[in-house]
N, C-alpha and C positions, 0 to 999 in steps of 0.2 A: 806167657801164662795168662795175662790180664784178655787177649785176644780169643784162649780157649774159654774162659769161663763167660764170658760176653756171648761166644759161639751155642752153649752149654744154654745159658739163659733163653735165648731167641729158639731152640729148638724144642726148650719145655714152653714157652708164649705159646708157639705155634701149634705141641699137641696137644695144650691146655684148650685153646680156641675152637681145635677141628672137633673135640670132643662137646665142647659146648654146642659145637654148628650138628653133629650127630645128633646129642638131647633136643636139640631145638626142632628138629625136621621129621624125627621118632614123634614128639609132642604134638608136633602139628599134622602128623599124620592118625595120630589115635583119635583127635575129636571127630572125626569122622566113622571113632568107632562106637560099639553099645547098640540096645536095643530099644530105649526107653526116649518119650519125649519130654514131658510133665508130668513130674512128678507128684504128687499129692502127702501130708501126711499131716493130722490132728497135732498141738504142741501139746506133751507132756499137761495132764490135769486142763486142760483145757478144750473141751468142758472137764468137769471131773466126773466120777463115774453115780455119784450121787449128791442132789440137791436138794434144797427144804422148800418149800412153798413161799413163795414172797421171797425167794433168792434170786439175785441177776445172773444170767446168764452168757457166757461171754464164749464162744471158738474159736479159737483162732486155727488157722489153715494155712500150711508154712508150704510154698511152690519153689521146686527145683527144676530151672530147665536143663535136664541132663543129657538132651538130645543138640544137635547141632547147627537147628534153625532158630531165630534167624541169628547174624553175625550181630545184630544192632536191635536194640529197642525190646520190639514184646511180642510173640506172636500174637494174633485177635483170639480173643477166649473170653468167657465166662463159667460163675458156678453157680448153682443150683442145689439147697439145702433141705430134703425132703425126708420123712419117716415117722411125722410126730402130726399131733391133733393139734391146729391152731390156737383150741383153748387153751393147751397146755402152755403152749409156746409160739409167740407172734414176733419176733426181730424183725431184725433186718440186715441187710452189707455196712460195715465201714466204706463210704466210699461205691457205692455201688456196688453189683458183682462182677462188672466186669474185670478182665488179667489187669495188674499191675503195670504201667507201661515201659518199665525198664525188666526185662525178664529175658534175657538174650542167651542164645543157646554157648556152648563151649569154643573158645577160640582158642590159639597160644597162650595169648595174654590173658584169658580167663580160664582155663582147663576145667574149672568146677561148674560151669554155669551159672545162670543166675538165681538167684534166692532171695525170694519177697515174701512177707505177712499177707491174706486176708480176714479179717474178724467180723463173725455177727454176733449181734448180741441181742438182747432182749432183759429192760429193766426188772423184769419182774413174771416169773413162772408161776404156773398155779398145777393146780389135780383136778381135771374134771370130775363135776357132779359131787365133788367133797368126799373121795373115795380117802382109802387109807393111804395110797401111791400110785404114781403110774410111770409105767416102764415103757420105754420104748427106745429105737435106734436110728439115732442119727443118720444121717445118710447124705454126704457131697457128690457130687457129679459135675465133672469136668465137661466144656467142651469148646475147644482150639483148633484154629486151624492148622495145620503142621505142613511142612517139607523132606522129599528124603531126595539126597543127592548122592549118584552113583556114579563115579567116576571108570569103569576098569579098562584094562589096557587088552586090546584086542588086535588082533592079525588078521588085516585087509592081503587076501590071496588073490587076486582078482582073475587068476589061472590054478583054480588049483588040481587040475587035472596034469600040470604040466608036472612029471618027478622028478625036478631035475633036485637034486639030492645036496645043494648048497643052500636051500631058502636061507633068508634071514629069519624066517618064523614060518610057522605051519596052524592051519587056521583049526583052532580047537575049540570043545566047551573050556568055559570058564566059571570056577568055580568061586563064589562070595561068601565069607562064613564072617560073621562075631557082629552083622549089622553094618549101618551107615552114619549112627549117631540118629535115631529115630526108632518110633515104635511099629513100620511099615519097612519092608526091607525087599532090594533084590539080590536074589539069589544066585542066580544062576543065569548064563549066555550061553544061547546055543546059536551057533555060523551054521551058514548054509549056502555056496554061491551056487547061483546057477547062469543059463546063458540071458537072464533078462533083469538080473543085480547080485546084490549082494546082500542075506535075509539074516535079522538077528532077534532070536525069538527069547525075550527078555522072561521070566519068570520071578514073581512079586509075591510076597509071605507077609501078612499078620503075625511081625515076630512078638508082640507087646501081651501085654491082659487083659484090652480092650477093647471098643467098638469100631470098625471104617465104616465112615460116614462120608456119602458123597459130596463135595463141597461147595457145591451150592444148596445144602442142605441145612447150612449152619445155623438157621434162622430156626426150622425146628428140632435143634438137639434141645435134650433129651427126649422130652416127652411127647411130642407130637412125629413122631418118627414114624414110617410104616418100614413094611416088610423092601419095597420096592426102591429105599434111603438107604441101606446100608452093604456094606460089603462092595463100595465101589473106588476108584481112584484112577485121578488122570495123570498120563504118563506122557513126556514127552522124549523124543530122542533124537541123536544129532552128531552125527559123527563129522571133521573139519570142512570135507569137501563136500556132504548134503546135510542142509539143516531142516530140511523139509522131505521127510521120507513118508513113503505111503504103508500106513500101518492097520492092521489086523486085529481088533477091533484099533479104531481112529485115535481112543484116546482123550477124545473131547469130552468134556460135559452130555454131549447127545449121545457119546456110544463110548461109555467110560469102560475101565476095564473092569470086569464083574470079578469079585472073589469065590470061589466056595464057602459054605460053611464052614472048611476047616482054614480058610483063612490062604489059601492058595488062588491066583492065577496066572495068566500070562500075555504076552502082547507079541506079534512078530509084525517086523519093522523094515522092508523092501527100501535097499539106499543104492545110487545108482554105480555102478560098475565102474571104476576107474580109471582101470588098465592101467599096465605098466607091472611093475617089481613088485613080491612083496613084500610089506613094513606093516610094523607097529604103529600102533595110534589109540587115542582115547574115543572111548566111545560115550557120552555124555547120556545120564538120563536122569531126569525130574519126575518126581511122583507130587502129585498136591491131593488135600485129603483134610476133612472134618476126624480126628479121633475125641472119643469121650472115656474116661475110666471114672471110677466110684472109689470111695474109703467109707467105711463105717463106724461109729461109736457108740456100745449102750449105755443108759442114760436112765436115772432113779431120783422121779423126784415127790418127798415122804410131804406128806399132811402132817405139820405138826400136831395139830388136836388129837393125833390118834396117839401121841409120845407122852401126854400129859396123865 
């Protein structure tokens, strides 16, 4: 009896554990899901929505990195606080503006990401010209460098002309939905072999609410941006047996890959021919990328001489 319930004990250990090792391998596969990178949002009343003249002024601006770069530390970022007449309002950063340096995207061990304060403040608001009030709206502007990592699993055919009707895999599009843990995403893989490789023509979306910024552009986000900064992102890719494939546009900083307006493009990716059987494999791809997004808050602040 004592040897059945011993037996009874070790086999609920056991599906107590494989269910933990499920949760755990479930959990570490979703941070790589979502659409969003930095998040931005004003803390409750701060500012509030109205102030009196000779009141301090204090915002605070609460960052979530909901997205899944980096594992460690912060990504490079800054903010930018715009919408109001100097005279009204002259602050400054707690601390500079640039990101917080611990701000790390979603791991296991962290699933929520990170989440840090930044505050400006300003001792003392006024009303130009000594009007009755003045109104206006606050306006932050993010701007970070980000990463999006695509991992999916792909079917190297290196014959796929050959029917013979047992493959292990059969080289198809692949479809990507729900994001990568980032506000830039791929979508979608289309195969193509022919007699002189093997062609994967990657398709990249603006899944976010925000701007792609080429990134060596970081230097003038926001406001010194032209038309010819934005909507671009370099893409690298590399499947185990070529890590140097010749790509359509290249990828680089000199021939990055261009979005549309609607936040769409694409890159096809020549890796060289393997031969032999086919199998599965990962096909690796990195996007890097300036994004900048906005929040707003209005903002009332009254002359008291006009209350008297």
């Amino acid at each position: 009896m004592r040897s059945y319930a011993i037996l009874i004990i070790c086999l609920l250990a056991i599906s107590l554990l494989g269910c933990d090792m499920t949760s755990s391998s479930r959990q570490s596969a979703d941070y790589y899901k979502g659409t969003k990178g930095i998040v931005m949002s004003f803390m409750d009343g701060l500012p509030p929505d109205r102030l009196f003249e000779g009141d301090p002024l204090q915002a605070v601006i609460e960052l979530q990195n909901t997205g899944a770069y980096p594992e460690k530390g912060a990504p490079e970022g800054k903010l930018y606080i715009s919408g109001f007449d100097s005279n009204a309002i002259n602050g400054y950063w707690d601390n500079y503006a640039d990101f917080p340096s611990d701000l790390p995207g979603k791991t296991p061990i962290n699933p929520t990401g990170g989440r840090e304060m930044k505050k400006y403040y300003d001792r003392e608001v006024r009303v130009p010209f000594d009007n009755e009030k003045y109104s206006t709206t606050i306006q932050v502007t993010s701007c970070y460098k980000y990463r999006t990592l695509a991992t999916p699993t792909v079917c190297i055919d290196p014959e796929p002309g050959n029917r013979i009707p047992d493959k292990p895999c059969k080289s198809s599009i692949v479809t990507l939905s729900g994001g990568q843990g980032a506000p830039v995403a791929v979508t979608k893989i289309e195969p193509r072999t022919s007699s002189d490789g093997i062609y994967f023509t990657i398709y990249i979306q603006n899944v976010g609410n925000g701007k792609l910024i080429a990134s060596d552009k970081y230097s003038k986000c926001p406001y010194e941006l032209d038309y010819n900064d934005i909507n671009k992102v370099l893409v690298r890719a590399e499947l185990p047996f070529d890590k140097a494939p010749e790509c359509t546009p290249d990828g680089t900083s000199y021939r990055p890959v261009v979005l549309t307006n609607s936040g769409s493009g694409a890159i096809t990716c020549r890796f060289n021919n393997p031969g032999g059987d086919a199998y599965t494999t990962t096909l690796k791809i990195q996007l890097d990328y300036v994004y900048s997004e906005s929040i707003k808050k209005n903002l009332e602040i009254v002359n008291l001489d006009y209350l008297q």
